[in-house]
N, C-alpha and C positions, 0 to 999 in steps of 0.2 A: 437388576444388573446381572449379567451372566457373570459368572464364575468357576474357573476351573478345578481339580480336582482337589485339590488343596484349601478351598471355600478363596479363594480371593482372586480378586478383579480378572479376568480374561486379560491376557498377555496385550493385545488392541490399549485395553482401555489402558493398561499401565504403561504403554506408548507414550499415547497422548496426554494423561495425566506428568509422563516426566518431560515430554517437550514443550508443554506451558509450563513446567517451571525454567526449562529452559530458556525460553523466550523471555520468558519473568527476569530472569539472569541477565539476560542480556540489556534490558532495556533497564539495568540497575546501573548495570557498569557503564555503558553510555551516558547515562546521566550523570555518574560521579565525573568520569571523563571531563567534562564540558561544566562541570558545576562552577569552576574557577573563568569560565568564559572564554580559558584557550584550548586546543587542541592541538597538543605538539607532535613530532614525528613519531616520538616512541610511544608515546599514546596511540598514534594509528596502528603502528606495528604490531603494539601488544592487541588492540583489537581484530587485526589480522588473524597474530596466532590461536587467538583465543577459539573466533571462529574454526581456521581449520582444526583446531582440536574437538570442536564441536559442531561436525559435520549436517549433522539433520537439522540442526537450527540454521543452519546456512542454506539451508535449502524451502523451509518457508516460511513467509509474512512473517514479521518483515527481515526478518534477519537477510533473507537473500537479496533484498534489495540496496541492505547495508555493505555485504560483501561484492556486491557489483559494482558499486563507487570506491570502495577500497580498492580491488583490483585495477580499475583504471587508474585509479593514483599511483599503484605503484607498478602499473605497468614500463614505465620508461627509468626505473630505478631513481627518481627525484620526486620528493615530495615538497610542491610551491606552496608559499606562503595563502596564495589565494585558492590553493586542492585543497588545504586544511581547514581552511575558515567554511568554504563551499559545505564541507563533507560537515564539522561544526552546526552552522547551520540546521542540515540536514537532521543530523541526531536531536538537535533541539526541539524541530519540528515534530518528529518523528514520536521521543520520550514529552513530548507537553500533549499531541491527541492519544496518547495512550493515558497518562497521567488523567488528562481531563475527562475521558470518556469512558479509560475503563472497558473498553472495548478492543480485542484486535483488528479490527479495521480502524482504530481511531475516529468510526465517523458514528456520529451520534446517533441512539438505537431509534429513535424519532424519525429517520429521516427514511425516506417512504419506499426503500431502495428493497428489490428480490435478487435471489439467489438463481444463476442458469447454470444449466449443467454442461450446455455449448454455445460457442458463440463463432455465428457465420458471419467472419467476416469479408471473403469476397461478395462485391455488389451490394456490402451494407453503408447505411452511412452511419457515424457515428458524431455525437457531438459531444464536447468533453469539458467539464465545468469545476472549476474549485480548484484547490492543491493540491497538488500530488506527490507522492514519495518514492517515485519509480523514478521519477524524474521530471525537468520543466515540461510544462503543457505543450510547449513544440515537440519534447523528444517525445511524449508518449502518444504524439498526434504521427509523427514520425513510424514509430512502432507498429502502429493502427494499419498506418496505409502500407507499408511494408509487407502486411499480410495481404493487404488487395482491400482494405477498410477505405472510404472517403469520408474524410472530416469535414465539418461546417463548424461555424463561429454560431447559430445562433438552432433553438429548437425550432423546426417548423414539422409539418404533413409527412415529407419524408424522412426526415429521422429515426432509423429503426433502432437504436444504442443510446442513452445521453449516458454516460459515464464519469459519477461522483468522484471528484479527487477524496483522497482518505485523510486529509486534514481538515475536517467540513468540522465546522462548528455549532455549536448549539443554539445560536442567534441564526440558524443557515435560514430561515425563512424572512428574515430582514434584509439579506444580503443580493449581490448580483446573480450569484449560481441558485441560490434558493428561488429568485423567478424566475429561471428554466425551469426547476425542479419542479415547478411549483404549474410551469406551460403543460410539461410533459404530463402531468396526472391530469391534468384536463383532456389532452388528447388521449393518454390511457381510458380515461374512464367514458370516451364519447366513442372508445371502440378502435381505435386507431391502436399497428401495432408495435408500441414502441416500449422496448424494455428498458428500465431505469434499474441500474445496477452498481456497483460500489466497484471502488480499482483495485480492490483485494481480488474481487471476483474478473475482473479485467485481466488482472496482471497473470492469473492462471492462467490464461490460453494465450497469452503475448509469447 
């Protein structure tokens, strides 16, 4: 481990060492939130403040996807009964693939998914599988083509993206997204160029 002058951690690594606990923090309080099964207005608020007091977690996985449905909630200054429940939801989804997997992507380490360093989306096609916490599978198919991405409902020859939603489960090879997942390694491994990637890794170049 490098370390600076002082014999301890390089300033980097004690970043990232305090922005996972931050994250850690965050996905604590979200869960007390929601532990009673409601989500009331000052609860949103205080999760608001919270974030802007704690700017770099709002900026990533997943924190910034939390402060992006807050923001629209309270963009027209009313928070409805059905924003709160939605956003509820959300955090539940959110704090149970983290809970259960242990993982910041929430998708379980099993699942056959690489890391890119870019992703071309004019003139690619993408196909998008499982749950997601950027948003429903229309908004982030939405998102896709917006950059010049084309979506398809199913993996075939030209799919060059299948992209895991981050709530994938540890049963995912029993499930409907797991036989895509499961299409797509077969055309990976017959030579075909299709990367299979995770929406953490997605949601970076969106």
């Amino acid at each position: 481990m490098e370390l600076d002058k002082d014999g301890q951690p390089a300033g980097a690594v004690n970043r990232l060492r305090n922005l996972t606990k931050a994250t850690q923090t965050l996905l604590g309080i979200c869960q007390g939130l929601i532990a009673d099964n409601i989500l009331s207005p000052e609860e949103i608020i205080f999760l608001d403040t919270w974030l802007a007091e704690n700017r770099e977690v709002a900026k990533v996985w997943p924190g910034d996807v939390i402060a992006r449905r807050i923001r629209g909630i309270l963009a027209d200054g009313v928070i409805t009964l059905d924003e709160a429940e939605d956003l509820k939801v959300t955090l539940s989804q959110i704090t149970g693939g983290f809970l259960e997997h242990g993982a910041v992507s929430g998708t379980a380490t099993s699942l056959p998914v690489e890391n890119v360093h870019s992703i071309l989306f004019e003139q690619s096609v993408f196909c998008l599988t499982g749950k997601f916490i950027y948003g429903s599978r229309s908004f982030c198919q939405q998102a896709t083509e917006a950059l010049g991405g084309q979506c398809v409902s199913d993996v075939t020859h030209g799919v060059h993206y299948l992209v895991v939603g981050g709530l994938a489960s540890r049963d995912w090879a029993h499930t409907s997204y797991g036989r895509k997942i499961e299409k797509a390694v077969m055309f990976r491994e017959k030579g075909q160029p299709i990367r299979i990637i995770s929406e953490e890794n997605w949601a970076q170049f969106v």
